[in-house]
C-alpha positions, 0 to 999 in steps of 0.5 A, a space after each residue: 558576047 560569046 562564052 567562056 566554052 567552045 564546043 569545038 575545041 574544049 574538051 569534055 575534061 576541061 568543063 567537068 573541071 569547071 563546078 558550073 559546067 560540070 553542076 549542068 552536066 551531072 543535072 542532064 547527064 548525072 551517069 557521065 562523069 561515072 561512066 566506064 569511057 569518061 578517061 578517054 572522053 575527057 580529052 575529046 573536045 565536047 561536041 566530038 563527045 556530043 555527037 557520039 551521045 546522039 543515039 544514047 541521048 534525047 535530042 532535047 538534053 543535048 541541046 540544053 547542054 548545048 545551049 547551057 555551056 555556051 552560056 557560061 
């Protein structure tokens, strides 16, 4: 059964709006929800967001992120 969340096409702003995905975010990421781009990122589907974090995020959070909304 797939989740909830498509990475694809759910944008960024979509999951801070949910308490789950938003509570793995800020435990992996605390500083983006804060961050100075967050109100034009929030409309960018999340793996667009994902991609452009690449160089500023260690592969590994990015894959728990990954793997941990697609749980939902």
């Amino acid at each position: 059964m797939a989740g909830k969340y498509d990475l694809e096409t759910t944008t960024l702003g979509q999951l801070l709006d949910d308490p789950e995905a938003r509570g793995i975010i800020v435990e992996l990421v605390p500083e983006l929800p804060g961050h100075p781009m967050i109100g034009c990122a929030k409309t960018m589907p999340a793996a667009d967001v994902l991609k452009m974090a690449g160089g500023q995020l260690p592969r590994d959070t990015l894959e728990q992120l990954r793997t941990r909304i697609a749980a939902l």
